[in-house]
Structure formats: C-alpha cells, structure tokens
PDB file of N, CA, C and O in Angstrom:
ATOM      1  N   UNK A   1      78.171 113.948 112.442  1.00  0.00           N
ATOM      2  CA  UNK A   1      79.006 113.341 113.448  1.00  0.00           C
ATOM      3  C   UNK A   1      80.463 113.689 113.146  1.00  0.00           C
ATOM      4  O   UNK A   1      80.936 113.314 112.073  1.00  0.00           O
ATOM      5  N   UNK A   2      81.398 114.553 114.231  1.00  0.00           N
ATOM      6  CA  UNK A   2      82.539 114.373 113.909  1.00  0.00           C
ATOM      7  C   UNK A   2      83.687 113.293 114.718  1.00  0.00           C
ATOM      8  O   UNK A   2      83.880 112.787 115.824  1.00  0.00           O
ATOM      9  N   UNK A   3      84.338 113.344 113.194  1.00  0.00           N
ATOM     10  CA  UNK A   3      85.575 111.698 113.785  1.00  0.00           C
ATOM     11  C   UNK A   3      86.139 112.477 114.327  1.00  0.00           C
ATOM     12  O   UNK A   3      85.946 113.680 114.155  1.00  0.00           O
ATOM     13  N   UNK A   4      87.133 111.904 115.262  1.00  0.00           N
ATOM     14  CA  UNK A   4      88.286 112.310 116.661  1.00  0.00           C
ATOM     15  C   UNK A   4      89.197 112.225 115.704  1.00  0.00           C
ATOM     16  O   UNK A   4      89.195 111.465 114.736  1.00  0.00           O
ATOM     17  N   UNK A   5      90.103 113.158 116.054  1.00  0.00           N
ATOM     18  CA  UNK A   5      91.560 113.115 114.987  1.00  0.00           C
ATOM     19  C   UNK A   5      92.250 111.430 115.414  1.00  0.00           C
ATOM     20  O   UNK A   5      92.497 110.604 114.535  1.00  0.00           O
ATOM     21  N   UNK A   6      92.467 111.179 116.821  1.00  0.00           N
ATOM     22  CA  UNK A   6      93.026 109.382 116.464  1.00  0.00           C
ATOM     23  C   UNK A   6      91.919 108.743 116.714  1.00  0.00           C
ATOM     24  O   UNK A   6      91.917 107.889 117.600  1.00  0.00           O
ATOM     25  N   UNK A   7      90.815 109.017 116.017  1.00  0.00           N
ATOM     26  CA  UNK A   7      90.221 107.618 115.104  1.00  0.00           C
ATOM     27  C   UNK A   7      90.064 107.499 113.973  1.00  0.00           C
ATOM     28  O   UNK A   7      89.392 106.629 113.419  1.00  0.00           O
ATOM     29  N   UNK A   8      91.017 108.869 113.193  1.00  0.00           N
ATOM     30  CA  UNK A   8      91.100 108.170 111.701  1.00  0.00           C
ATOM     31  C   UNK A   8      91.642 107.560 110.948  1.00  0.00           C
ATOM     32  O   UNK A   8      92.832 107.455 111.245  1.00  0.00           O
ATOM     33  N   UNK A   9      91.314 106.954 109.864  1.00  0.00           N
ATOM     34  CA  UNK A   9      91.932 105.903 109.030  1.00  0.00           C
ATOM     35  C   UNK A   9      93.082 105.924 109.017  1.00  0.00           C
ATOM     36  O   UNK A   9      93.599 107.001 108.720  1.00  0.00           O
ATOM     37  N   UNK A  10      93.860 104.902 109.290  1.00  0.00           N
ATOM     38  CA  UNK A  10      95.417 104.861 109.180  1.00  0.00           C
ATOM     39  C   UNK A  10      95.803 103.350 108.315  1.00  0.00           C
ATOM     40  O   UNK A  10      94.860 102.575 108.155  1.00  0.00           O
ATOM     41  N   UNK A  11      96.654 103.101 107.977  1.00  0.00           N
ATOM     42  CA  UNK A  11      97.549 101.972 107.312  1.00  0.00           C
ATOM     43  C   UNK A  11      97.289 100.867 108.550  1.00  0.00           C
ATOM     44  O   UNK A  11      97.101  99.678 108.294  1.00  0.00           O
ATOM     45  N   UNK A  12      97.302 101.436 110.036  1.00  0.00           N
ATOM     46  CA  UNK A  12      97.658 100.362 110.630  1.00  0.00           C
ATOM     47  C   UNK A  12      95.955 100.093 111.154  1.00  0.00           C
ATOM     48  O   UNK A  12      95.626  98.917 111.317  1.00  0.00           O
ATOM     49  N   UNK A  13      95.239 100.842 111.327  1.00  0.00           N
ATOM     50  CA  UNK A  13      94.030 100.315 111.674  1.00  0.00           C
ATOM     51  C   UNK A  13      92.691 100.039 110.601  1.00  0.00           C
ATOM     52  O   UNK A  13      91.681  99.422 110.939  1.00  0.00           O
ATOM     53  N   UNK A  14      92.843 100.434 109.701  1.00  0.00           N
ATOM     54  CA  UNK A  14      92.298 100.032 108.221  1.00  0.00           C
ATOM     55  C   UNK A  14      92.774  99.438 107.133  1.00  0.00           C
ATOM     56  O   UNK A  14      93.558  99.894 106.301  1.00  0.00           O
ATOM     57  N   UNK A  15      92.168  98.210 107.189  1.00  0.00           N
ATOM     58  CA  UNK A  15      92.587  97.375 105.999  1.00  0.00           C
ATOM     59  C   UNK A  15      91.682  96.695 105.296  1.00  0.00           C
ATOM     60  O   UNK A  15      91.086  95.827 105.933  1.00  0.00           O
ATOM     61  N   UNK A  16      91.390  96.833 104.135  1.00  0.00           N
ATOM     62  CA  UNK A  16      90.393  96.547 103.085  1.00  0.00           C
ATOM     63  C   UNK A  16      90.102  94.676 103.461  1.00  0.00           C
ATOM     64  O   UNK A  16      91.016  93.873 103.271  1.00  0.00           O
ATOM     65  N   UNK A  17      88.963  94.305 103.902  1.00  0.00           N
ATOM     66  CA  UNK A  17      89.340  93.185 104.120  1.00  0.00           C
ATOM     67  C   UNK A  17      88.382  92.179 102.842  1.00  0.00           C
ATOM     68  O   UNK A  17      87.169  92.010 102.968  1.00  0.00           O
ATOM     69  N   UNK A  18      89.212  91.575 101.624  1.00  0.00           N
ATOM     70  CA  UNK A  18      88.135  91.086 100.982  1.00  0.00           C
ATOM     71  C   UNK A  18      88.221  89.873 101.388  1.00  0.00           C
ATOM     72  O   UNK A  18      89.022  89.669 102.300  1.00  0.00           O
ATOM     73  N   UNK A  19      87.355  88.597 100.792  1.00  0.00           N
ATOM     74  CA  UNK A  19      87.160  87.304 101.462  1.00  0.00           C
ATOM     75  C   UNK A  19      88.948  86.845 101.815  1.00  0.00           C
ATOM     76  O   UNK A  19      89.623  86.383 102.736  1.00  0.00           O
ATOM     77  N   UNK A  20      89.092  87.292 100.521  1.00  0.00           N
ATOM     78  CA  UNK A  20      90.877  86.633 100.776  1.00  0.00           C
ATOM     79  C   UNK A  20      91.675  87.105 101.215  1.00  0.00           C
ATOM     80  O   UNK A  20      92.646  86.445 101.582  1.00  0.00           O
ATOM     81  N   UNK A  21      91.604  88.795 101.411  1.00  0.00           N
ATOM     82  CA  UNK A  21      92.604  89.569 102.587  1.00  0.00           C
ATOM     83  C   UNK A  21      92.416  88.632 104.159  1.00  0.00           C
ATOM     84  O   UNK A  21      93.291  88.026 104.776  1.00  0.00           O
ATOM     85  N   UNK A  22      91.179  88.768 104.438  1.00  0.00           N
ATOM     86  CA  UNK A  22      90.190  88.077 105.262  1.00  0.00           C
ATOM     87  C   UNK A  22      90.764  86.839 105.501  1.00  0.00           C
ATOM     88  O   UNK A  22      91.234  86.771 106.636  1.00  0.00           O
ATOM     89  N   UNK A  23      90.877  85.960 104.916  1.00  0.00           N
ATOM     90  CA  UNK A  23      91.936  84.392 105.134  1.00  0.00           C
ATOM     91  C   UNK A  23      93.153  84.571 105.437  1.00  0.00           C
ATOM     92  O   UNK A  23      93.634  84.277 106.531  1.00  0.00           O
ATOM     93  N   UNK A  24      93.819  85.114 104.414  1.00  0.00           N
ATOM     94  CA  UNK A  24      95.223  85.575 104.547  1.00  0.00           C
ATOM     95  C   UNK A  24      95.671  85.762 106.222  1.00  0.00           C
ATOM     96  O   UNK A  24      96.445  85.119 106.931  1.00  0.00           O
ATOM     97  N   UNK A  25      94.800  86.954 106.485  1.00  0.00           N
ATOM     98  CA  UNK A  25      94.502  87.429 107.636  1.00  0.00           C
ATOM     99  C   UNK A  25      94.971  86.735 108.661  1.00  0.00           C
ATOM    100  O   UNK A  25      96.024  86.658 109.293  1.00  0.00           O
ATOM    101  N   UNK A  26      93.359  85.993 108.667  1.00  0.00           N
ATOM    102  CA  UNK A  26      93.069  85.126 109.759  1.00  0.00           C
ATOM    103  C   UNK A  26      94.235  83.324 109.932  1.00  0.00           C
ATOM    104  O   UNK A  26      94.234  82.478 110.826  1.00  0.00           O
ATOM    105  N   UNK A  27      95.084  83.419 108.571  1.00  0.00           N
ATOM    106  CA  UNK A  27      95.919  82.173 108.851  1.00  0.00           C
ATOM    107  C   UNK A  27      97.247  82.421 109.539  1.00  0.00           C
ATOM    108  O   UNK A  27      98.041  81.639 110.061  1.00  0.00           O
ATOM    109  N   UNK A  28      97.259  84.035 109.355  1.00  0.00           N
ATOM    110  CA  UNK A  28      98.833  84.522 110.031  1.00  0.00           C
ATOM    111  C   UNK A  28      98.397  84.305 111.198  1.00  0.00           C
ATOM    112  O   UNK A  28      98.872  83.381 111.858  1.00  0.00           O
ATOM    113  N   UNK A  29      97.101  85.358 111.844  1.00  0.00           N
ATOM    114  CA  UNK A  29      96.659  85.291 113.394  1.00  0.00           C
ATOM    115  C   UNK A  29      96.169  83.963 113.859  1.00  0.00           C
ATOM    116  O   UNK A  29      97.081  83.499 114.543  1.00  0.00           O
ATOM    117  N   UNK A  30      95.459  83.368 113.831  1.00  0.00           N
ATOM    118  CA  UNK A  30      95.153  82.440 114.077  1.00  0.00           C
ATOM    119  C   UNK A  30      95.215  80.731 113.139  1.00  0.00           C
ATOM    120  O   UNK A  30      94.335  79.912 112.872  1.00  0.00           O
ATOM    121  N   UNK A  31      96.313  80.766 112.939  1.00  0.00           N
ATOM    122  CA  UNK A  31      96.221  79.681 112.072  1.00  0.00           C
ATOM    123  C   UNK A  31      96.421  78.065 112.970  1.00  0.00           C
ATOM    124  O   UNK A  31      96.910  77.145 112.314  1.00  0.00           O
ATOM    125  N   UNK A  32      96.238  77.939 113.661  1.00  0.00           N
ATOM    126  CA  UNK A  32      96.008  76.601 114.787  1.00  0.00           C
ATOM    127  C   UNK A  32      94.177  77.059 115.220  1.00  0.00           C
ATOM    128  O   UNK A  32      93.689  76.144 115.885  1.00  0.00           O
ATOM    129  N   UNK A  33      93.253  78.127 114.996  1.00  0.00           N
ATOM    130  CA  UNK A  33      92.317  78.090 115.843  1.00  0.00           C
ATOM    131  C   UNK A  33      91.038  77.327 114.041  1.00  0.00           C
ATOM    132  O   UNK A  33      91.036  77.791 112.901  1.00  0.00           O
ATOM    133  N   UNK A  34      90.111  75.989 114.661  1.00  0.00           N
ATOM    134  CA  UNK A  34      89.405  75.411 113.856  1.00  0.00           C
ATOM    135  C   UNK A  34      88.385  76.670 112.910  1.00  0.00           C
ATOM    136  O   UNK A  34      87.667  77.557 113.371  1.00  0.00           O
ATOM    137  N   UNK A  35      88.632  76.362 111.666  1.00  0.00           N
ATOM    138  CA  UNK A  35      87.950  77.335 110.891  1.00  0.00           C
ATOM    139  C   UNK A  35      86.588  76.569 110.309  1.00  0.00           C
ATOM    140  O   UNK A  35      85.601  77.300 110.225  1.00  0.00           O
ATOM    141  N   UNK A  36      86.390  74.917 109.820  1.00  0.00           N
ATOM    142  CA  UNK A  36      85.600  74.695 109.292  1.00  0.00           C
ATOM    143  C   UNK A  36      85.492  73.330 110.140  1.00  0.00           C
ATOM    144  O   UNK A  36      86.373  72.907 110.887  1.00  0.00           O
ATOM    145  N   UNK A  37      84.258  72.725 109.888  1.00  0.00           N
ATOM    146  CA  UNK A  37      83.814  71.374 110.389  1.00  0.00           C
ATOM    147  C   UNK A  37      82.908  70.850 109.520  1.00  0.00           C
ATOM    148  O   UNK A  37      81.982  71.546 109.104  1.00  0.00           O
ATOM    149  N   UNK A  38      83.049  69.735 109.197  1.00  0.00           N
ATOM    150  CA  UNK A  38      82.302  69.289 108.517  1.00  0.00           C
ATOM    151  C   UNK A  38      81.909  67.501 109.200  1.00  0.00           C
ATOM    152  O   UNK A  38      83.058  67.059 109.240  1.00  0.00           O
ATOM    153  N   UNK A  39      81.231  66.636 109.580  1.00  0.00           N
ATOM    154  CA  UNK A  39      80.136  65.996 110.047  1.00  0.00           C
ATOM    155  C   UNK A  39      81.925  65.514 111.331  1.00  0.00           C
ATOM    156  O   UNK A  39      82.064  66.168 112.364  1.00  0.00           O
ATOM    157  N   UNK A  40      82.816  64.570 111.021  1.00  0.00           N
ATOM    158  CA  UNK A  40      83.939  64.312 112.347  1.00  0.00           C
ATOM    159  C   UNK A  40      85.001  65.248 112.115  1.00  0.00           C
ATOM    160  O   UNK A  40      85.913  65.208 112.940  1.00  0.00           O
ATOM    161  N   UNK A  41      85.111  66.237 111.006  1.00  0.00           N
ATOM    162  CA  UNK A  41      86.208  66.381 110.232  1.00  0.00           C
ATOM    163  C   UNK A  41      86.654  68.141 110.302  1.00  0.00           C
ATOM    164  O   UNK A  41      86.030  68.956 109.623  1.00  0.00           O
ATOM    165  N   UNK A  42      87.933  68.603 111.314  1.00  0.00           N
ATOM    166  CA  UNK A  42      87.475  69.726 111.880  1.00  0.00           C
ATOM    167  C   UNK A  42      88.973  70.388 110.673  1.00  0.00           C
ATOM    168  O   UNK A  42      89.871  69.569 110.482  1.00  0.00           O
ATOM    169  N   UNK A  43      89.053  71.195 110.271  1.00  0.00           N
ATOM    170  CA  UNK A  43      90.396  71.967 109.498  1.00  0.00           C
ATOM    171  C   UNK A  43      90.688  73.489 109.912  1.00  0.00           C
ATOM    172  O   UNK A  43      89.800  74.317 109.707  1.00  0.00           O
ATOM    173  N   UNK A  44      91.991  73.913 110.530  1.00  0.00           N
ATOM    174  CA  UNK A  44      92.607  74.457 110.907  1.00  0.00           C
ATOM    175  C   UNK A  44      92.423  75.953 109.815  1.00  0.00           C
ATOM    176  O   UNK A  44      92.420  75.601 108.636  1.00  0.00           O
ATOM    177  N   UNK A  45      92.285  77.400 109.982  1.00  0.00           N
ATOM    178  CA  UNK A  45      92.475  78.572 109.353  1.00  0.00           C
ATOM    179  C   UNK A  45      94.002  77.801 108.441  1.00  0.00           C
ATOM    180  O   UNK A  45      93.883  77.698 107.220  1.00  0.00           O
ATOM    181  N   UNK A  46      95.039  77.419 108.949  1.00  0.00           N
ATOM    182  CA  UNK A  46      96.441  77.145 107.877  1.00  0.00           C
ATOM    183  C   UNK A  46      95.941  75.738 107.202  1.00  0.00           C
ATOM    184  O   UNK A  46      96.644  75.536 106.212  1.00  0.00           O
ATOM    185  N   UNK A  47      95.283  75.024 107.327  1.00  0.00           N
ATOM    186  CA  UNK A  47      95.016  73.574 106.738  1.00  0.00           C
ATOM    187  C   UNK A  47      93.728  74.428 105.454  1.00  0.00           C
ATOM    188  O   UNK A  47      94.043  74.323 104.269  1.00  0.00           O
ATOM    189  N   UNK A  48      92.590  75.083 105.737  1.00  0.00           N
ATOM    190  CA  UNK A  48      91.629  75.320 104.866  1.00  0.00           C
ATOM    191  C   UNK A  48      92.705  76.661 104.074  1.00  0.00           C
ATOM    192  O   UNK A  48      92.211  77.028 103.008  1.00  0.00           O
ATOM    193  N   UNK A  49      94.057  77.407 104.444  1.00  0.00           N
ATOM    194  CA  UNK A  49      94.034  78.282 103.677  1.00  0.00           C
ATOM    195  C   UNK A  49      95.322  77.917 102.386  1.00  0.00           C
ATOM    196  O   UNK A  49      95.905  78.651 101.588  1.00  0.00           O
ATOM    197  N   UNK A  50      95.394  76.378 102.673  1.00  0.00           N
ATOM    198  CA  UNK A  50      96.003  75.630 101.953  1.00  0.00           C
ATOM    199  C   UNK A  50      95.463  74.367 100.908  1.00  0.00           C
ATOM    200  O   UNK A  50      96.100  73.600 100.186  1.00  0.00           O
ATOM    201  N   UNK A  51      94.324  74.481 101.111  1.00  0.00           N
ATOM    202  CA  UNK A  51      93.219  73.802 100.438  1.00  0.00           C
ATOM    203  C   UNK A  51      92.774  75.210  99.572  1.00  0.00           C
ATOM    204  O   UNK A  51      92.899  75.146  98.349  1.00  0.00           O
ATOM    205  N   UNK A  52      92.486  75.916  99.906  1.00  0.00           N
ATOM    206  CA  UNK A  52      91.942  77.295  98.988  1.00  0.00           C
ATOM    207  C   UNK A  52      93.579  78.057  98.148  1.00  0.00           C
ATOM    208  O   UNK A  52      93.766  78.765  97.159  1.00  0.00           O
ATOM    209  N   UNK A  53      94.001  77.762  98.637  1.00  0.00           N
ATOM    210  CA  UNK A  53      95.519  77.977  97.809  1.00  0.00           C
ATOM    211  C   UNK A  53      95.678  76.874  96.741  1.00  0.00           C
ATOM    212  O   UNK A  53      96.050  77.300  95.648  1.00  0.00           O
ATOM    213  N   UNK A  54      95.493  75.671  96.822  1.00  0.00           N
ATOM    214  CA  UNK A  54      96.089  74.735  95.658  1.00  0.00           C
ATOM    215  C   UNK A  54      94.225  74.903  94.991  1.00  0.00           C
ATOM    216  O   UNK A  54      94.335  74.885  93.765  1.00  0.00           O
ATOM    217  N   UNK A  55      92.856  75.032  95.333  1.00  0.00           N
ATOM    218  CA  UNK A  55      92.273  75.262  94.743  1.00  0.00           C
ATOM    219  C   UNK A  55      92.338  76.247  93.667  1.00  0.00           C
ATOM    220  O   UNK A  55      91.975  75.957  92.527  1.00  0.00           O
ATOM    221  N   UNK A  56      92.791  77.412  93.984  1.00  0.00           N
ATOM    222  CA  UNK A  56      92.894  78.762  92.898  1.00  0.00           C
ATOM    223  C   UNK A  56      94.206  78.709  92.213  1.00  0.00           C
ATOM    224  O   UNK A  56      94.518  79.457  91.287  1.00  0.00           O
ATOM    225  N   UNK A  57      95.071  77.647  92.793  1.00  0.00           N
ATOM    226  CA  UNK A  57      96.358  77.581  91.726  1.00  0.00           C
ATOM    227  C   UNK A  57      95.297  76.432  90.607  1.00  0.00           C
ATOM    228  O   UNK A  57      95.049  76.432  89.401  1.00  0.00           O
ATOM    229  N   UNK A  58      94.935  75.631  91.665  1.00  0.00           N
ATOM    230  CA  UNK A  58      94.406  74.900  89.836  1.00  0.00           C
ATOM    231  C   UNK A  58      93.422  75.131  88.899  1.00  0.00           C
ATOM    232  O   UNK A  58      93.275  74.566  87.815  1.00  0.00           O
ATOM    233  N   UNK A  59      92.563  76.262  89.545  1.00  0.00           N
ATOM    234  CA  UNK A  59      91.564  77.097  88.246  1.00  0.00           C
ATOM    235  C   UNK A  59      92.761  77.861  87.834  1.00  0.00           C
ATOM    236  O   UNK A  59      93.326  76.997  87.164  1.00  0.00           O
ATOM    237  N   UNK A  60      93.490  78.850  87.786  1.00  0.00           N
ATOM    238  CA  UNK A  60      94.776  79.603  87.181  1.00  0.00           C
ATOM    239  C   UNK A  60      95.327  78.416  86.171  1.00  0.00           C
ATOM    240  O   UNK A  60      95.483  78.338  84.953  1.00  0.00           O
ATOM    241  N   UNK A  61      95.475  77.809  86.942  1.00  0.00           N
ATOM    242  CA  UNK A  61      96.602  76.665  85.636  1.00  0.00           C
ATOM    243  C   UNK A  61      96.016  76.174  84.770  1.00  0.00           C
ATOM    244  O   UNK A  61      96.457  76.027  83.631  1.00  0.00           O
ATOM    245  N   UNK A  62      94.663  75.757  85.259  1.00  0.00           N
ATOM    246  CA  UNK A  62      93.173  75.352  84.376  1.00  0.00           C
ATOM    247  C   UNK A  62      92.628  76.412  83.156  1.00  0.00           C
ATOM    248  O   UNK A  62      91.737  76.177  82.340  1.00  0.00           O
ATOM    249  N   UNK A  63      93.311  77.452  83.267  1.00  0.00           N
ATOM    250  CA  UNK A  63      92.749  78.663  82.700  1.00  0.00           C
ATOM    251  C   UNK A  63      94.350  79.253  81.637  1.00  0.00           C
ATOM    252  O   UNK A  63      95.260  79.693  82.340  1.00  0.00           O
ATOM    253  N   UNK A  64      94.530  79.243  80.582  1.00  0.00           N
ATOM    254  CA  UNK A  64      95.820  79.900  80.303  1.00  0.00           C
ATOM    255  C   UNK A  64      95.596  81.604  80.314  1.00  0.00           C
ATOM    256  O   UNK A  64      96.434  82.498  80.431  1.00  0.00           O
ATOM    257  N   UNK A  65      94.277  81.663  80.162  1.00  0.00           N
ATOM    258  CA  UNK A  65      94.461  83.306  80.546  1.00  0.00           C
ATOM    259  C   UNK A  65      93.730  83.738  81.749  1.00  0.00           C
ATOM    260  O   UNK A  65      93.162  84.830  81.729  1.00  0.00           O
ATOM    261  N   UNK A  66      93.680  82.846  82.993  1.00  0.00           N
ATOM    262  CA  UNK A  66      93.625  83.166  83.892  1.00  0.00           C
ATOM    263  C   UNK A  66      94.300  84.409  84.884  1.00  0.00           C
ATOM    264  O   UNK A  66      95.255  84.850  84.245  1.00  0.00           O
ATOM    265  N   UNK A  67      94.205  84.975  85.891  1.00  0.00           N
ATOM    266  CA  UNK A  67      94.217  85.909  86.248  1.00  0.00           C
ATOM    267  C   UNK A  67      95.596  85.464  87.058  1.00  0.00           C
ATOM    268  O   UNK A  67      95.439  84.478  87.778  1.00  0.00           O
ATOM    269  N   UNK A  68      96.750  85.970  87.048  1.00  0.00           N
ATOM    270  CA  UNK A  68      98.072  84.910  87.852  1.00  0.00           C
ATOM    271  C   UNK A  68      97.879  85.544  88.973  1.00  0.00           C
ATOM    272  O   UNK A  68      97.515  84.591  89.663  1.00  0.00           O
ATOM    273  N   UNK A  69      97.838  86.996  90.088  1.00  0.00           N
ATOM    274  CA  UNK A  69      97.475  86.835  91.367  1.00  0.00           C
ATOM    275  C   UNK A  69      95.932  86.522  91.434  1.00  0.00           C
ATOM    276  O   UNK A  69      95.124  87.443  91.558  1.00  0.00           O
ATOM    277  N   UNK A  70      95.651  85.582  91.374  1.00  0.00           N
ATOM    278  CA  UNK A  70      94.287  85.050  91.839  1.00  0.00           C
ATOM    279  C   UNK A  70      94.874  84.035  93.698  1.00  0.00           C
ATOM    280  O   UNK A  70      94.206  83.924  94.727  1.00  0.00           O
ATOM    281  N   UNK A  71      96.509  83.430  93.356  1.00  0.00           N
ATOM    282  CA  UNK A  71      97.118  82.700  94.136  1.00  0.00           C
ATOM    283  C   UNK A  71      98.023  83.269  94.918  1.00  0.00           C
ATOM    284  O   UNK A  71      98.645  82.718  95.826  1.00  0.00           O
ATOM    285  N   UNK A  72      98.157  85.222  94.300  1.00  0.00           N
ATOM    286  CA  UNK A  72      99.006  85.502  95.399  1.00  0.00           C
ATOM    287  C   UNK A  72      99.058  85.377  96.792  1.00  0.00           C
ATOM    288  O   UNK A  72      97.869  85.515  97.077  1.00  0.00           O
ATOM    289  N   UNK A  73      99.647  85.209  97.836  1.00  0.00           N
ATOM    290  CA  UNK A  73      99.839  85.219  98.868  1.00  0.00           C
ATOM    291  C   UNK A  73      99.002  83.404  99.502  1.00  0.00           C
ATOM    292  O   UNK A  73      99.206  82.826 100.569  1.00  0.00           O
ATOM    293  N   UNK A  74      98.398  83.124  98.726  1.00  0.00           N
ATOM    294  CA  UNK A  74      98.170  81.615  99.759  1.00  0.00           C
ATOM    295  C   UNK A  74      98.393  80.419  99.342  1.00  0.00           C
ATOM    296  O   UNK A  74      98.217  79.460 100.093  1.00  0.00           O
TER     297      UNK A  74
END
C-alpha cells in the first residue's frame, strides 16, 4: 500500500498518545465534557485530571526516588 505524500506523519497530525498524553490531551480539549461517573457522582476531563495529578504527586513524594516527571504537566 502506498501512503499519499499529505498523509504522512507530521508533528501536527501525529502524536504519541500514552494514557497520560491522552488526559493531558483530552483536559485542554475538552475539559468541561463528563469523563467519569460513578453511581450520582459525574467528574469533569479538568476535575478527574486533577485528581490524577495530586494522585501521582503523592506516590512521587511517597517515593524519595521516585520518578519526578511522573507529575509533569498535570
């Protein structure tokens, strides 16, 4: 199969997405649209990517040789 010269990989249309690029992501774009629910209890992409932010700051701090960007960016 050959790729079309503009459909290849570029900076702006490929981006490695791991779980946490993936959040990051999704709290810039959509951070007002509901990400989780749980039984009445609904939390926002910016509300859960601030719960997963003070989570991995406190395994890091929990850890003295923890990994320090484990918290970059959230």
């Amino acid at each position: 199969m050959r790729m079309e010269e503009h459909l290849s990989q570029r900076a702006t249309n490929h981006v490695s997405l791991t779980p946490v690029e993936f959040l990051k992501r999704a709290v810039e774009v959509f951070p007002e649209r509901p990400k989780v629910a749980w039984n009445e209890k609904v939390w926002t992409y910016a509300q859960f990517g601030r719960i997963v932010g003070r989570f991995a700051r406190f395994l890091v701090d929990s850890n003295e040789t923890g990994r320090r960007n484990l918290c970059d960016g959230l």
